[in-house]
N, C-alpha and C positions, 0 to 999 in steps of 0.2 A: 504494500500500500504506500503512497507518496503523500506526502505532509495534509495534502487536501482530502485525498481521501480519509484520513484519519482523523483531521478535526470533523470534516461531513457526518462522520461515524459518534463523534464526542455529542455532537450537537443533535443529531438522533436519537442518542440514548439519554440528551437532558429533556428534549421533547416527549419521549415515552415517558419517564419518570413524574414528569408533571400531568401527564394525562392518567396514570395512576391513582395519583394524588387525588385529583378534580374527581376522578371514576369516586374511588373510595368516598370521598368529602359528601359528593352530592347523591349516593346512591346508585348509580349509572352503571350495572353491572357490564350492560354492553359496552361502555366503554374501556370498561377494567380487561375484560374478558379482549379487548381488540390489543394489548397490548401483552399480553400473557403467550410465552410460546406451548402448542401445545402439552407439552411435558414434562412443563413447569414443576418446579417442587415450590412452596411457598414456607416454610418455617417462623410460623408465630409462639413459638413453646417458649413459655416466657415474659409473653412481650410486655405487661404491665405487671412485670413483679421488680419491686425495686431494692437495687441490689447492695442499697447501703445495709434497709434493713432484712431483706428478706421476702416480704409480702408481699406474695403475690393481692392485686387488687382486682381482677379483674379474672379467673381461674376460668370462666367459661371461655376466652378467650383464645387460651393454651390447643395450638390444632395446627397440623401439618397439612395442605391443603396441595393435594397433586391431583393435576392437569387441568389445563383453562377452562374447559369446560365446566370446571365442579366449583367455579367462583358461583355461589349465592345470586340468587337474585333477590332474596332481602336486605336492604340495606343495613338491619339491623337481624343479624341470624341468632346474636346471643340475648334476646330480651326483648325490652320495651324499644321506644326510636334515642337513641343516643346521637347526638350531635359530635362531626370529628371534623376536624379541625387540622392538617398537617402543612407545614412547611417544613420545606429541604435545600439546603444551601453547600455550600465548599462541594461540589462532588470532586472525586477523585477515578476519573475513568482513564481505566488502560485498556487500550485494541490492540491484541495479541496478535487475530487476521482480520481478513475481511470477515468471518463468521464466527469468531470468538471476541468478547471481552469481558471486562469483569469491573467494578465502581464499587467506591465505597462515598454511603451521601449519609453528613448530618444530619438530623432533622430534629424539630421539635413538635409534640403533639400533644393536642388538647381534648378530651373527651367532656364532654358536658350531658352529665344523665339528667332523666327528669326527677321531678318532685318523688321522694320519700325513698330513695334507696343509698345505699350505704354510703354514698358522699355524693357532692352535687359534682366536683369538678377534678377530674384526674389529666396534672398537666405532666408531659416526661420526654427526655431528651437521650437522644441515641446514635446510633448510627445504623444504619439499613447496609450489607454487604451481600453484595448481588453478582451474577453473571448473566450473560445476555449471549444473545447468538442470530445469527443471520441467517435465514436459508433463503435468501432468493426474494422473500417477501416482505423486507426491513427490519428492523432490530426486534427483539422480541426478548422479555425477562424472563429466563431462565431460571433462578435460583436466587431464594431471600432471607434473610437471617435479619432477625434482630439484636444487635448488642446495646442493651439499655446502660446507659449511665447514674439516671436519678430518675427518679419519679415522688410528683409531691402530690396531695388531694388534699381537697377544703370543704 
């Protein structure tokens, strides 16, 4: 690949990532689902348990979710409607080929549940480390892991 195809490739995979985002945010399975490669592994075990002290806050949450097809079309699968809220900044994308790479993106997130359950507001900061792949049909997310940093609720 030559310097342009590789940022092309950086810059496709910050475009997918924010359509993720938007997907997940607003419920929009088909959007989520258009950027998923099919044989995706997604890795959420974890993701709101906060590793200063422990807690998991969020346990229904904890689920390994393989292949694009099996993303939800509830936007809320674990409960009542949960409002979420993500931004993601610094990424770190390496393009190994033109059909392999791999990024690792900050992000912070916010969850806002409704009235009367175990807290109103779960905010947590992390990092998302992903690989993606190419077959012909544009970038597509391959593989997700969350490494949580902190997590605080009010």
């Amino acid at each position: 690949m030559d310097i342009c195809e590789r940022l092309a490739a950086i810059e496709d995979i910050k475009q997918l990532k924010a359509r993720y985002w938007r997907g997940v945010d607003n419920g929009d399975a088909a959007l989520v689902r258009s950027v998923l490669a099919e044989d995706c592994e997604l890795d959420y075990m974890g993701c709101c348990t906060d590793p200063v002290t422990g807690v998991d806050h969020m346990p229904a949450m904890n689920m390994v979710l393989k292949g694009g097809e099996n993303w939800p079309d509830s936007p809320n699968p674990i409960g009542p409607k949960i409002v979420t809220v993500h931004q993601g900044n610094d990424p770190d994308i390496t393009v190994a080929s033109a059909t392999q790479a791999s990024g690792i993106w900050c992000f912070t997130d916010r969850f806002f549940l409704p009235p009367g359950g175990p807290f109103e507001r779960l905010t947590g900061w992390g990092r998302y480390h992903e690989t993606y792949e190419n077959k012909g049909d544009g970038w597509k997310l391959k593989t997700t892991r969350i490494e949580r940093l902190r997590v605080e609720v009010a």
